[in-house]
C-alpha positions as CSV (number, residue, x, y, z in Angstrom):
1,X,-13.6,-9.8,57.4
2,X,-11.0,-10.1,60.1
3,X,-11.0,-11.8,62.7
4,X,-10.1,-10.7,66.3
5,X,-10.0,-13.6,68.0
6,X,-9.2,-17.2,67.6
7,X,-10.4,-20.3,69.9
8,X,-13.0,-23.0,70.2
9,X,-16.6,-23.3,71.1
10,X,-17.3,-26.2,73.8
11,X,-20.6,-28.4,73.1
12,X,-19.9,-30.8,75.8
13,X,-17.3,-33.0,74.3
14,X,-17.4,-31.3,70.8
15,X,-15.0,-28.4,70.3
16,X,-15.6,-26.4,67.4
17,X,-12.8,-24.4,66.1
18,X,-14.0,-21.1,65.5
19,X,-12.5,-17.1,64.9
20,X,-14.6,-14.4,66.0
21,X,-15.5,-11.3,63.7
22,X,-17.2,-8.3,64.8
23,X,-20.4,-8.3,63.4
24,X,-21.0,-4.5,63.7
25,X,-19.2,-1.5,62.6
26,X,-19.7,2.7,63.5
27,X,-20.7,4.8,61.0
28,X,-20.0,8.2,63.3
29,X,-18.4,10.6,62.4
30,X,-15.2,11.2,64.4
31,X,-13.9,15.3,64.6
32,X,-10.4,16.2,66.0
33,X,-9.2,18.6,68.7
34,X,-7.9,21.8,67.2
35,X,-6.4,25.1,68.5
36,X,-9.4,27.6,67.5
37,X,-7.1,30.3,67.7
38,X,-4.8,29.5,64.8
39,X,-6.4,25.4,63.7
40,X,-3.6,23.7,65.0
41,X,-3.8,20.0,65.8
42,X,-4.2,19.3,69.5
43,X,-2.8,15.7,69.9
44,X,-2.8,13.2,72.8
45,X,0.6,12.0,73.3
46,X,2.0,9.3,75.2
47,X,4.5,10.0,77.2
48,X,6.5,8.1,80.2
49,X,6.5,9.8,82.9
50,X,9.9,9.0,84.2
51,X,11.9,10.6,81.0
52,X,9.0,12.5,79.6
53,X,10.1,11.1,76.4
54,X,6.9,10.0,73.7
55,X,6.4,5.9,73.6
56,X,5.5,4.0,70.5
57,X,2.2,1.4,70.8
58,X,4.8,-1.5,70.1
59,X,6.7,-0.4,73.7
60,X,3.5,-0.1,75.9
61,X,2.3,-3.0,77.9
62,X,-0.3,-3.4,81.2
63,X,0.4,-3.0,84.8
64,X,-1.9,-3.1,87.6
65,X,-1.7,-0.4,90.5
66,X,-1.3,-1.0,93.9
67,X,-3.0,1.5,96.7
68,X,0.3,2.9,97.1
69,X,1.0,3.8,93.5
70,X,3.9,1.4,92.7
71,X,2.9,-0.5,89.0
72,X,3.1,-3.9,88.8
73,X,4.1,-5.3,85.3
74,X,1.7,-8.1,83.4
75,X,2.5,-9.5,80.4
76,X,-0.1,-11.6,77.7
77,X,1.7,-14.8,78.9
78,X,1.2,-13.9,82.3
79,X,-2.9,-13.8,81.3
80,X,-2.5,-16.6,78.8
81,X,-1.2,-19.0,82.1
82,X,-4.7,-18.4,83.9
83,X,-6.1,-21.5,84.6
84,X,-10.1,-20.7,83.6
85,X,-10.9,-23.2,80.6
86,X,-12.2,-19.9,78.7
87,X,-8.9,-18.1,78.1
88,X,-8.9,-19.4,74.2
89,X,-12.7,-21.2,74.7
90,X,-16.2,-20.3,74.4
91,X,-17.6,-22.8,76.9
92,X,-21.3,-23.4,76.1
93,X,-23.0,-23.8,80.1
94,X,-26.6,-23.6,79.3
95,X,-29.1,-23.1,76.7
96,X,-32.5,-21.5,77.5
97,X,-35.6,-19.5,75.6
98,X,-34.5,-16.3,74.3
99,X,-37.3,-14.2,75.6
100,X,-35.3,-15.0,79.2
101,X,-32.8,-13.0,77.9
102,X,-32.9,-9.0,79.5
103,X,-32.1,-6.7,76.6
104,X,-30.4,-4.6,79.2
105,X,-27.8,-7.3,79.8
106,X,-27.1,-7.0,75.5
107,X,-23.5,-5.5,74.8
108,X,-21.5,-6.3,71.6
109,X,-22.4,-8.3,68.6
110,X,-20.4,-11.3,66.6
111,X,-20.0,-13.7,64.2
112,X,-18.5,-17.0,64.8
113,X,-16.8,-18.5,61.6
114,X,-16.1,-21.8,60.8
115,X,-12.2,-22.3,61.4
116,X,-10.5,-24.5,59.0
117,X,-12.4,-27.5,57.0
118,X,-12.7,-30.1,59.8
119,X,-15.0,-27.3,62.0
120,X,-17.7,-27.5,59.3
121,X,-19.8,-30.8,60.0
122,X,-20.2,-29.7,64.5
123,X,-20.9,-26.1,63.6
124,X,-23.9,-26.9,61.2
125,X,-24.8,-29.1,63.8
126,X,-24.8,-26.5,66.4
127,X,-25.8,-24.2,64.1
128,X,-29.7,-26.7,63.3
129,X,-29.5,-28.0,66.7
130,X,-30.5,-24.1,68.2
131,X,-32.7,-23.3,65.0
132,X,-34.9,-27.0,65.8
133,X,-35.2,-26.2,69.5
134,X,-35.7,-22.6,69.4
135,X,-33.3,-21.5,72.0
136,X,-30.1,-19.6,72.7
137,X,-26.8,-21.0,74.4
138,X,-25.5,-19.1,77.7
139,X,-22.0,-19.5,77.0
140,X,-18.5,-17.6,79.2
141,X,-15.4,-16.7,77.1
142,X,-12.4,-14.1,78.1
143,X,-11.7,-11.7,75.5
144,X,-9.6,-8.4,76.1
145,X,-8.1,-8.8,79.4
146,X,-11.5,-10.1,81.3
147,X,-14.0,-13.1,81.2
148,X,-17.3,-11.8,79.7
149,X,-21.0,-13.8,79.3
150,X,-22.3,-14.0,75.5
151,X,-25.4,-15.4,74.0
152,X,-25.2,-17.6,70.7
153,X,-28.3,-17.7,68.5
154,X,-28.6,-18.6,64.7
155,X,-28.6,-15.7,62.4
156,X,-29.8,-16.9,58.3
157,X,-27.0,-19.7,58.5
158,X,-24.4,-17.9,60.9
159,X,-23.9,-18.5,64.7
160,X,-23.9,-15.2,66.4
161,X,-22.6,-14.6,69.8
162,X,-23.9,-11.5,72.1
163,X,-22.1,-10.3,74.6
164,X,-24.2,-10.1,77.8
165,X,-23.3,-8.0,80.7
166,X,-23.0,-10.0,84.3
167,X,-26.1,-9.4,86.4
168,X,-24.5,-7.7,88.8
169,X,-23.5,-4.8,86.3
170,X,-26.8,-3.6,85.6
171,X,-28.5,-1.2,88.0
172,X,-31.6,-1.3,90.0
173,X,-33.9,1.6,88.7
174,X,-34.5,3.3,91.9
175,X,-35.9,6.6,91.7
176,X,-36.3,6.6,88.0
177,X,-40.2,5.9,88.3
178,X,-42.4,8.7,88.7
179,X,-43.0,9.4,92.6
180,X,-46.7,10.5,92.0
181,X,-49.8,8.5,91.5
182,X,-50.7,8.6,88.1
183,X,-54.2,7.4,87.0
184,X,-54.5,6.7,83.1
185,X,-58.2,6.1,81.9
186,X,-59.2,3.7,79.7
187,X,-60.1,6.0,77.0
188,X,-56.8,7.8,76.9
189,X,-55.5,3.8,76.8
190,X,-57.5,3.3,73.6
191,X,-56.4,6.5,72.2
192,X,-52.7,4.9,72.8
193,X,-53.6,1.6,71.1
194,X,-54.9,3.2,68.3
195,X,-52.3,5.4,67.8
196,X,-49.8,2.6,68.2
197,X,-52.2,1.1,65.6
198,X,-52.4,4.1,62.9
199,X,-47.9,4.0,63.4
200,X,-47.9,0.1,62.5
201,X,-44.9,-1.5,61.8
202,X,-41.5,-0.3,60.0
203,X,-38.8,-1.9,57.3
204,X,-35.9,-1.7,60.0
205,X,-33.6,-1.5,56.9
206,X,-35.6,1.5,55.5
207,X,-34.2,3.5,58.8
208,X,-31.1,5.5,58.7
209,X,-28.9,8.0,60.1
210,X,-30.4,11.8,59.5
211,X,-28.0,13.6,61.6
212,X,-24.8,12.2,59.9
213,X,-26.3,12.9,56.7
214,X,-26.7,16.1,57.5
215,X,-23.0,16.5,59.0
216,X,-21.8,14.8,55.4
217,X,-23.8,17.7,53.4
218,X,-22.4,20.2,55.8
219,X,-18.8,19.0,55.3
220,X,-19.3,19.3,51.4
221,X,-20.8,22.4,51.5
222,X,-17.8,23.3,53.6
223,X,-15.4,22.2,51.6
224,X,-16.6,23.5,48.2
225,X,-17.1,27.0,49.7
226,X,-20.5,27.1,49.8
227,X,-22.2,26.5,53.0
228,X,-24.3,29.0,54.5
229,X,-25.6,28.0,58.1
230,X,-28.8,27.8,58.3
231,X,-31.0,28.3,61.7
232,X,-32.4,25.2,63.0
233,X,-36.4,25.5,63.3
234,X,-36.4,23.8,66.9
235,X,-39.4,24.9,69.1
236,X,-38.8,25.6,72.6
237,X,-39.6,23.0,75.4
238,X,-42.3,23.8,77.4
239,X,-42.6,22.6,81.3
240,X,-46.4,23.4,80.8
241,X,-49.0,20.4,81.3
242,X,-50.7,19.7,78.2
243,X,-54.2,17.6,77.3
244,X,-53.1,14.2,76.8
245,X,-56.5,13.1,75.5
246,X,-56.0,16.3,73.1
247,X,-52.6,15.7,72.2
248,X,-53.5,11.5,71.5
249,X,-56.2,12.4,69.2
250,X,-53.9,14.8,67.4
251,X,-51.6,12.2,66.8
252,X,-53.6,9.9,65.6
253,X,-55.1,12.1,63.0
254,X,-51.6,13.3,62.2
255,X,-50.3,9.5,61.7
256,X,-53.2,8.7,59.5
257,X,-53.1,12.0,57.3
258,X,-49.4,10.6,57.2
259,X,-50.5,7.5,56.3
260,X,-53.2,8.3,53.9
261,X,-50.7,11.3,52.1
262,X,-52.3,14.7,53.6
263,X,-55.8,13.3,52.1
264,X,-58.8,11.2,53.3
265,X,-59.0,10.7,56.4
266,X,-57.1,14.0,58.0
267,X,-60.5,15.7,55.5
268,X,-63.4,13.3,57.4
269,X,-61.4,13.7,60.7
270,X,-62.4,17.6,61.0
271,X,-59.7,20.4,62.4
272,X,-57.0,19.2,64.4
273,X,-57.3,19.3,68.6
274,X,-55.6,22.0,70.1
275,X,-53.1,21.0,72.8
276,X,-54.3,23.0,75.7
277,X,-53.1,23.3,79.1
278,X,-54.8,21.5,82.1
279,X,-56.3,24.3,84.1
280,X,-59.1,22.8,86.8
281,X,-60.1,20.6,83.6
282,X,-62.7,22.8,82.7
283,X,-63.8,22.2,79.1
284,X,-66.6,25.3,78.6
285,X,-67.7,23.8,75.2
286,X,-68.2,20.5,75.7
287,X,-69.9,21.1,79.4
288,X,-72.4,23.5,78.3
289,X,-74.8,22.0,75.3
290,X,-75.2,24.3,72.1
291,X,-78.4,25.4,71.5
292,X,-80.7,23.4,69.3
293,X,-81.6,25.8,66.1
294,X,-84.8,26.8,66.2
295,X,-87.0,26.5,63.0
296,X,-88.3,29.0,60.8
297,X,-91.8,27.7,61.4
298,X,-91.3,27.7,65.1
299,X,-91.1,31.1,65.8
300,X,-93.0,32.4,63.1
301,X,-95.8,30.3,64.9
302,X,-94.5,31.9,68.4
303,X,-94.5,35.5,66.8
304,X,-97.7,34.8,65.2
305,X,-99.5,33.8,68.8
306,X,-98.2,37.0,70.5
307,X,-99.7,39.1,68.0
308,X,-103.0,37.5,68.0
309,X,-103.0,37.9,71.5
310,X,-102.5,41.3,71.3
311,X,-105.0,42.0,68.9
312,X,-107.5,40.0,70.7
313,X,-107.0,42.0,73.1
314,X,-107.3,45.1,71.7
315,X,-110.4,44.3,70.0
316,X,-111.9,42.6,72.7
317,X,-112.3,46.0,75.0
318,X,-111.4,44.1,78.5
319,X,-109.2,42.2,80.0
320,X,-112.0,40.2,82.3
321,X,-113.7,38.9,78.3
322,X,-110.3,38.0,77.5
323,X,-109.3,36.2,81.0
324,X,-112.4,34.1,81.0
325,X,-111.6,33.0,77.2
326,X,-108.7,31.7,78.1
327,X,-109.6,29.8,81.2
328,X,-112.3,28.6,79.7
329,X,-110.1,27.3,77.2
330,X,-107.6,25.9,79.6
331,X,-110.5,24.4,81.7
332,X,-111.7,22.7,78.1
333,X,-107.8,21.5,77.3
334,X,-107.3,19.6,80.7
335,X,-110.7,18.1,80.9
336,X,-109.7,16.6,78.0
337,X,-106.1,15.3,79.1
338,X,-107.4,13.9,82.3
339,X,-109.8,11.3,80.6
340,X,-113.3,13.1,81.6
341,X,-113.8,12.9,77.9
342,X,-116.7,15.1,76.3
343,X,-118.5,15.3,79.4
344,X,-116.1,17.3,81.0
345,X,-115.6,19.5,78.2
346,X,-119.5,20.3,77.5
347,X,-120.2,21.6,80.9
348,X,-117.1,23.5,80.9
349,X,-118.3,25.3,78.0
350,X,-121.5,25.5,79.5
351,X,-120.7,27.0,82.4
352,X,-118.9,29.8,80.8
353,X,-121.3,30.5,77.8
354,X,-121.9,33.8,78.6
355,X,-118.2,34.6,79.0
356,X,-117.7,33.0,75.3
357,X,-121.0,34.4,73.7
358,X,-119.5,38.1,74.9
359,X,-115.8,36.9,73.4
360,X,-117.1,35.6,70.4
361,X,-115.7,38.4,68.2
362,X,-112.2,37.8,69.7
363,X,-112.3,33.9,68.7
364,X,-113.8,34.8,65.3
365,X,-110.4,37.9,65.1
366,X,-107.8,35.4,65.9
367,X,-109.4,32.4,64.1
368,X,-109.0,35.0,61.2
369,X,-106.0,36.3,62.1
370,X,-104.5,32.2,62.3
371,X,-106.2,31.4,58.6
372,X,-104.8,34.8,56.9
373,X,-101.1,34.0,57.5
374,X,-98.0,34.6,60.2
375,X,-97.0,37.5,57.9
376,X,-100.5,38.9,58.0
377,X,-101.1,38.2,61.6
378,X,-100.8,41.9,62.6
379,X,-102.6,43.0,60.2
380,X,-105.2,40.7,60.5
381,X,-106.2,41.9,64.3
382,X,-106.2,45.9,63.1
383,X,-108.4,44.9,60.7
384,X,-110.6,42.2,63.1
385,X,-110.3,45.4,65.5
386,X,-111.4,48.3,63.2
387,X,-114.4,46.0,62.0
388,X,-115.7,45.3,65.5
389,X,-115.7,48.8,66.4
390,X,-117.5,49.4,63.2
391,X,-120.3,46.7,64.1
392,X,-120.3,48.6,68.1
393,X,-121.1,51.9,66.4
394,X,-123.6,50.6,63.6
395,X,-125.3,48.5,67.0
396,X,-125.3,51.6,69.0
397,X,-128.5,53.6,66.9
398,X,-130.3,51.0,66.5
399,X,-130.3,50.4,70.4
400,X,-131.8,54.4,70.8
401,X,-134.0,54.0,68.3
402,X,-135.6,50.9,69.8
403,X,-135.6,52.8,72.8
């Protein structure tokens, strides 16, 4: 690799010859300015603009302006004469943890070679003294016109130097925060983690550059004739609020079906969640409790009841026989509930004997009809019905006759 620059590390009293290689290189690629109405190269040219004559690199030096406009000429030896100690010298002022460091303040990337055979024994020693204590060395060099901050730190078995950005270059974020107040729940925060979770980790090396492949395939396909644009699926942007406790659990279930290879968990994890927008938060399913299914024997049970009633009281003749039945029943029931034991019960029954003597062919239809089935229970109180009317008419002779 070449280097771009040649000098010294200071260590103190130790000076470290060293050349300094770019340790990064841009894979982008670059297009040029044409005319679009006939392709024509559109070039930038550099002309004086005293002659308006073109000037070649090897004739173009620096000059500062003034407020007034006149230039004033500076050469390299003009620079090289500085008097700072870091015009040709990477001088080493600090060393301190690297999680001190603000990745905002990270600019370029280098490595620092060995220069010549008598730099190998104090840049190993550099080189083990940051690996055994674990730090990075704040360090000021000039490069390109202008003294700059770097950060060295061992890389494998190479020094690398950073170059840092002076505090005062990097902006305050004001105004960038969101102005509202935002609360986030605790369950939307565990939705996060696992989804953070379910993403895990990533092979840095394993990521590359989509769009430029994309641009190569297109500049083949352009060049051999056979490129056909195709329209780019790209879903509108909407402004609309969404469900972010919808749109977590989607992702989650969407980065473990990724995970598990569309099978497994995206099966047990049901239908995805809609994203939905945020509209008074109203969530009609889950507010409102589905009904519990009601069994087969339930109703049939409930059916079976109302038509026993019914027949009962058909074949009872009056409502009073019927009504003093049942409260007889219900006085029975909560006697009981309430504890008075058999006691209660007995003179209950007692006291309404005549009611239940008179009703006794109403218990005996519905005891029937209960016995003969739910299917049947209809059926069963026509039948309990037509035979009591039956027993009225064969009772009703022998009543005159006695007479």
């Amino acid at each position: 690799m070449r280097s771009i620059w040649n000098g010294a590390i200071s260590f103190g009293l130790v000076s470290i010859p060293i050349k300094l290689v770019n340790a990064t290189e841009s894979h982008s690629i670059s297009f040029r300015q044409i005319h679009v109405s006939d392709g024509g190269r559109v070039r930038y040219r550099k002309v004086c603009e005293l002659d308006g004559e073109e000037v070649p690199a090897a004739e173009i030096g620096k000059g500062y302006e003034e407020a007034d406009g006149s230039i004033v000429p500076i050469t390299d030896e003009d620079l090289a004469r500085l008097p700072i100690p870091t015009a040709k010298t990477i001088e080493i002022v600090s060393f301190v943890p690297a999680e001190e460091i603000d990745p905002l303040q990270m600019d370029a990337a280098y490595y620092l070679a060995a220069n010549g055979a008598t730099a190998a024994k104090p840049y190993t020693l550099l080189r083990e003294a940051l690996k055994r204590s674990r730090k990075v060395a704040i360090a000021k060099y000039a490069l390109r016109g202008r003294e700059r901050l770097g950060m060295l730190r061992v890389v494998d078995d190479v020094i690398a130097m950073h170059g840092l950005l002076w505090p005062d270059e990097i902006r305050q974020p004001e105004g960038v925060a969101p102005e509202a107040s935002v609360t986030v729940r605790e369950a939307e925060l565990d939705l996060a983690d696992a989804l953070m979770a379910t993403l895990g980790e990533v092979e840095i090396a394993s990521l590359h550059d989509d769009y430029r492949e994309a641009v190569e395939a297109m500049l083949a396909a352009k060049t051999g004739e056979g490129f056909e644009p195709a329209e780019a699926l790209v879903e509108p942007a909407g402004g609309q609020v969404i469900d972010l406790m919808a749109a977590l659990e989607s992702s989650v279930r969407a980065a473990r079906a990724s995970r598990a290879g569309g099978s497994g968990d995206s099966a047990e994890s049901g239908a995805p969640a809609e994203v939905t927008p945020i509209r008074g938060r109203r969530t009609p399913a889950a507010s409102a409790p589905a009904p519990k299914a009601v069994g087969g024997k339930k109703s049939t049970a409930s059916t079976g009841a109302a038509k026993k009633t019914a027949a009962g009281a058909k074949s009872g003749g009056g409502g009073k026989k019927s009504t003093a039945t049942a409260k007889g029943a219900a006085a029975a029931g909560s006697g009981a509930r309430s504890g008075g034991g058999a006691g209660a019960g007995s003179r209950t029954r007692t006291a309404k004997s005549t009611s239940t003597a008179k009703s006794a062919s109403v218990t005996k239809s519905a005891s029937a009809a209960k016995s003969a089935g739910t299917g049947r229970a209809s059926a069963s109180g026509t039948t309990a019905g037509a035979g009591a009317g039956a027993a009225a008419k064969k009772a009703a002779p022998r009543k005159r006759s006695s007479a």
